[in-house]
N, C-alpha and C positions, 0 to 999 in steps of 0.2 A: 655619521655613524650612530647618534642617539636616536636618531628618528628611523631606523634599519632593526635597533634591538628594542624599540617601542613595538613597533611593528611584530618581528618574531615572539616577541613574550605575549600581544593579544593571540596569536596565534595559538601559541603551544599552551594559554588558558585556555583558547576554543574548545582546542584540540580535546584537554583535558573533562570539559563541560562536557562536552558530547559521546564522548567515550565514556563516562559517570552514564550519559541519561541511556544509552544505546543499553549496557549492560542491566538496566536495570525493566530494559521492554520485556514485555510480555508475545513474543512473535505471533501466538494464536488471537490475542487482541486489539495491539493495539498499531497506531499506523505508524507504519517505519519512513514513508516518502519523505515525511520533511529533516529528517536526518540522512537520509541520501541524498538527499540535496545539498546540506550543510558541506556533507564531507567532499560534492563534487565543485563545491565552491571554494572550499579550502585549497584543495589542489589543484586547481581549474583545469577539472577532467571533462567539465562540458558536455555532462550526459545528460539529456532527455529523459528520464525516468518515464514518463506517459508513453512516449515512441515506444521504447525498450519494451515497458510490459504487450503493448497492443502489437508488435513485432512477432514479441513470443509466444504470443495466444494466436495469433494469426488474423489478427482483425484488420479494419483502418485505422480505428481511434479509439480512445478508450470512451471517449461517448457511444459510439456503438455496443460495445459490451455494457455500460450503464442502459443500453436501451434494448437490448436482448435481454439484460436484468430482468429488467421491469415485467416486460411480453413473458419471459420466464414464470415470473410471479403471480403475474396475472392470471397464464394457465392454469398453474397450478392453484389457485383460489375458487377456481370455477369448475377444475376436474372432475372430486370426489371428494366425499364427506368422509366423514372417520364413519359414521354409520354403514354409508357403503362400503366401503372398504372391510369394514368386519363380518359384512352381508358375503361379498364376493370370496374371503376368506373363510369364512363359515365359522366366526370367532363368535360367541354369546356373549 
């Protein structure tokens, strides 16, 4: 029995710790994965969070979105300049 309520009380600390850190995120900055994690290990819901988001975007993996990233960035570094852009805009 002592090693059942050892057990439930690191728990319902966990529990407590993670609920303090979650509430205190920032959702537009900072990353929330390793607290869905925490929480699908608490209750051993045994989600994939990686799967899940590349499911929902529609990818394979989320290394391919890390590598559309990039190709993305890339473009966009080599497209146009702010000068051309205020040229094709007709901005001074």
């Amino acid at each position: 029995m002592q090693q059942s309520e050892t057990i439930i009380e690191s728990l319902k600390m966990q529990i407590y710790d993670l609920s303090k850190s979650i509430s205190s995120l920032d959702i537009y900055t900072d990353e929330v994965t390793p607290y869905l994690k925490q929480v699908s290990e608490i209750f051993n819901m045994d989600i994939n969070f990686d799967k899940e988001w590349a499911e929902f975007l529609g990818v394979e993996s989320v290394e391919e979105i890390q590598d559309n990233l990039e190709k993305f960035k890339e473009n966009i570094e080599t497209r146009i300049t702010d000068d051309e852009l205020n040229e094709l805009l007709c901005v001074e």
